[in-house]
C-alpha positions as CSV (number, residue, x, y, z in Angstrom):
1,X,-5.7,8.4,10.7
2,X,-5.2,11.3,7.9
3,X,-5.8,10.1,4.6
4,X,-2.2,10.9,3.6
5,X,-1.2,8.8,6.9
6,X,-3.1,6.1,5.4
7,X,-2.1,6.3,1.2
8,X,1.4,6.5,2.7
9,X,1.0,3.1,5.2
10,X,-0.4,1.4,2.6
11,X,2.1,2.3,-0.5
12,X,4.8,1.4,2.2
13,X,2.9,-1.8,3.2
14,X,2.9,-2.8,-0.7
15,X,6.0,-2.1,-1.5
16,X,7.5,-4.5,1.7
17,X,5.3,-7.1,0.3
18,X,6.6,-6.8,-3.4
19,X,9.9,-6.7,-2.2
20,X,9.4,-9.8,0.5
21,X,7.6,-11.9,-2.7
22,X,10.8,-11.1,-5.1
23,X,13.5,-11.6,-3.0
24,X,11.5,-15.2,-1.4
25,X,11.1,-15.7,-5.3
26,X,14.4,-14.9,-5.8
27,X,16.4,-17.2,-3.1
28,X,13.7,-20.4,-4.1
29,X,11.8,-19.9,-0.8
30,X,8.7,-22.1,-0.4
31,X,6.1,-20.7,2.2
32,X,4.1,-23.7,1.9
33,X,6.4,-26.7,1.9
34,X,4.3,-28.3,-0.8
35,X,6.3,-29.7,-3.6
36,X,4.0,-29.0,-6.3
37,X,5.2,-26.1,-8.3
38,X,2.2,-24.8,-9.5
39,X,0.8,-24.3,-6.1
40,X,4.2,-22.2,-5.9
41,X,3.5,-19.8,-8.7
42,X,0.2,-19.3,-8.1
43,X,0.8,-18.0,-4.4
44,X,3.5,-16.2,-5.5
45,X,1.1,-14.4,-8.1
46,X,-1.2,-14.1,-5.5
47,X,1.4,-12.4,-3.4
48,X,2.6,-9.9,-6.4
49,X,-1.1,-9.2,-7.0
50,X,-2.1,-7.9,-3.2
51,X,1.4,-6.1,-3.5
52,X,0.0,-4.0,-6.5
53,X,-3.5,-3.8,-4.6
54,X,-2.0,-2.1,-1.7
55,X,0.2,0.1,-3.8
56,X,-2.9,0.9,-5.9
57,X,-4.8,1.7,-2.8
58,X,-1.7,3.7,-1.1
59,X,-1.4,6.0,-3.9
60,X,-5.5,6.9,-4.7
61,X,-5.8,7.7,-1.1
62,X,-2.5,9.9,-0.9
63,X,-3.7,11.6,-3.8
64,X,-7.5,11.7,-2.7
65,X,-6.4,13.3,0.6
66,X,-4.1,16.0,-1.9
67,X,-7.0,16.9,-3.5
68,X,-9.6,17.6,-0.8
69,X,-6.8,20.2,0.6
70,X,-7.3,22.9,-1.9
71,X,-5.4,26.4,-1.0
72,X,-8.5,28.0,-0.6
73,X,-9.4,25.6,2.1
74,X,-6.8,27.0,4.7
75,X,-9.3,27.8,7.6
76,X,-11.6,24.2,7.4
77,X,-7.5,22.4,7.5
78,X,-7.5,24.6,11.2
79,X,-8.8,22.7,14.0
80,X,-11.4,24.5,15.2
81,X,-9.6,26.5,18.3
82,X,-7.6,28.0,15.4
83,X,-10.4,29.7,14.1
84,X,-11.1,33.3,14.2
């Protein structure tokens, strides 16, 4: 998997998360069943914490994969049938 493949998979991957947390958040949805509330909040932070890890990780890989493509670098981005 490209690198930019990969940032992109995991912003996307965060974002659903984020989104699933916030509207579950939102509509009172318990994932546990458990009726204490703090056990609530702290999966929910839990939840919004990963969402932010993947996002993090999404976006330093997209832009890790920008930078090792320099435009200098056209011939090694070639396979290696495509070169002269």
């Amino acid at each position: 998997m490209r690198g930019s493949t990969l940032g992109t998979f995991l912003l996307t991957v965060g974002l659903l998360v984020g989104v699933a947390a916030g509207v579950a958040l939102t509509l009172g949805f318990d994932p546990t069943q458990l009726p204490p509330q703090l056990v609530k909040v702290a999966l929910y932070k839990i939840t919004f914490l990963a969402a932010g890890g993947l996002i993090a990780a999404g976006a330093i890989v997209r832009r890790e994969s920008r930078a090792s493509r320099s435009p200098g670098d056209a011939a090694a981005a070639r396979g290696p049938a495509e070169r002269p």
